[in-house]
Each structure stands twice: as C-alpha cells, then as structure tokens.
N, C-alpha and C positions, 0 to 999 in steps of 0.2 A: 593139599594136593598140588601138584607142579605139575606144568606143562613144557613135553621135553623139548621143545621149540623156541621158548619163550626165553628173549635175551635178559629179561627183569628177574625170572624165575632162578636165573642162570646166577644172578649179580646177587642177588635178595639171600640165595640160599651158598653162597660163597666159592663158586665154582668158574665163576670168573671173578678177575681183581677188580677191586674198586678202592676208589678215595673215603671209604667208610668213616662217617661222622660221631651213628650212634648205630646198637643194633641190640634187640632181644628175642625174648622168642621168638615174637609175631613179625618184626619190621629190622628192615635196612634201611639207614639213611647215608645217601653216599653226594658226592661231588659231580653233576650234571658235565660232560665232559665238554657240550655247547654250551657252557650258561650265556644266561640272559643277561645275569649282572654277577659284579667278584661275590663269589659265594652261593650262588646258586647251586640249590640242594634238591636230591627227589627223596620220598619217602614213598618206600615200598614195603606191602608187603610178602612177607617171604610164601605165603598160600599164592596159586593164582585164582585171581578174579579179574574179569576183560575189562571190566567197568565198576563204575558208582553203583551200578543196581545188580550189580550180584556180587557186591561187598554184603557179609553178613551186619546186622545194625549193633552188634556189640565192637566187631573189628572197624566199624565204621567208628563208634565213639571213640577208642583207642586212639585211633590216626588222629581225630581233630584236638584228642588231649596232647600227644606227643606234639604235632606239627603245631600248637600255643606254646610247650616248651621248650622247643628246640629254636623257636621263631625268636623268644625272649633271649636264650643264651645267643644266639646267633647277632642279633642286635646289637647287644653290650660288647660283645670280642668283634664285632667287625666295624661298629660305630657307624650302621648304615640309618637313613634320614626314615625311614619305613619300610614296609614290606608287603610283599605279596602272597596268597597262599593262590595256588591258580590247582586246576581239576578238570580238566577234559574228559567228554566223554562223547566214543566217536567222531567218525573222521572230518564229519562238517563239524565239530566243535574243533579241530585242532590234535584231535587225539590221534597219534602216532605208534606209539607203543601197546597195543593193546592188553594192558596190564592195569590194572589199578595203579594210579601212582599221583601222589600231589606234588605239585613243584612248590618250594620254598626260595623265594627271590627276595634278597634283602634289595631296598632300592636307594639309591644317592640323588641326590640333589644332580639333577645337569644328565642322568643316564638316561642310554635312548634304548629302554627293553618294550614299551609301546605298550602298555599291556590297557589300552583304552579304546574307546567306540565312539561312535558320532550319536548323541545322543537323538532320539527320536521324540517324536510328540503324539500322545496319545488324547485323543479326543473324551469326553463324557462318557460318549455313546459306546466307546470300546472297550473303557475301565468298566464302566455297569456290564457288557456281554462275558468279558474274562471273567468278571469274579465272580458271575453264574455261572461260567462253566467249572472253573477253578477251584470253588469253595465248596467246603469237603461238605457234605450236609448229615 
C-alpha cells in the first residue's frame, strides 16, 4: 500500500528520480540528498509504513539483512573507517520523514555527522526498577 502524499512512497516506488544504489521488490536504496557523510544512503521501503512498529516483522528482517549487505559492499567501495545504521522513530527521535526508513552512513575518521550523546549514569536503584518494568515475564 502507498500513501499518495508521501515523498518516500513517491522515491521507493520510482515516480520520483533518485540516485538508486540497490532496489527489489520490497526496497529502494538511494543517495540521501543532505547526507551526513559522502555516501550516505536511506533504505526504504517501497509499502508505506510511518514507523519501526508498523513495519511487518518479516519486512523488518529483510531491511536489517539488506542494510548488513549493502553496509559491507558500501565499506569496501568507499573505504570509509565505520558506519552507522541510524532509525528514527517520531518526531522527538529525529524522525522527519514519516516513512519507515533507515539511514546508512559510512563514517571517516575526522567527520563531524555527530551521531553521539552525553552519556548518563544510572543508579542500582534504577536499573533494578527498569528491568521490572522492562522484562518480558
């Protein structure tokens, strides 16, 4: 199903141009036209789903097969020092597009794509309350 609004929907299913990497039935991988770093890639796919949790868990497995393969080829031809798989979901996560989509960022030594946090400190008493709340019983 496509949503006729949706500019992922539009890219994914070939009705707008894009710098297409890789594409099959299910997904487009194309050329982020902001990236974050040279080569930065989104994977999408071509069904819409807004988010991580109304991706189906079969299309879910796919994406994170493709996004190890495409991360591996991508490495090797760009010769970047690591990489990112990033995944937003919702607007306080960052998410923009609301389209299912993972970004693929090769990263180099010395580039400023930031993709880090101020680590926090968690006390005893709060790791014991989360992982009662957390833990599936």
């Amino acid at each position: 199903m496509k949503k006729e609004s949706c500019i992922f929907c539009k890219i994914a299913n070939g009705e707008i141009p894009s710098s297409t990497i890789y594409e099959d039935e299910d997904f487009r991988v194309f050329l982020d036209l902001n990236p974050a770093t040279r080569g930065h890639a989104l994977l999408v796919p071509k069904e819409h789903f807004d988010n991580l949790f109304e991706l189906d868990d079969e299309l879910c497995k796919k994406a994170m097969v493709l996004a190890k393969k495409l991360a591996g080829q991508m490495k090797e031809a760009l010769g970047c020092d690591g990489f990112n798989l990033v995944q937003n979901n919702g607007e306080t996560a960052g998410q923009t597009v609301f389209h299912f989509h993972l970004h693929l960022i090769p990263r180099y030594e010395g580039d400023t794509a930031g993709i880090t946090w101020n680590q926090g400190k968690a006390s005893p008493e709060e790791l014991e309350e989360l992982t009662a709340l957390l833990k599936k019983k």
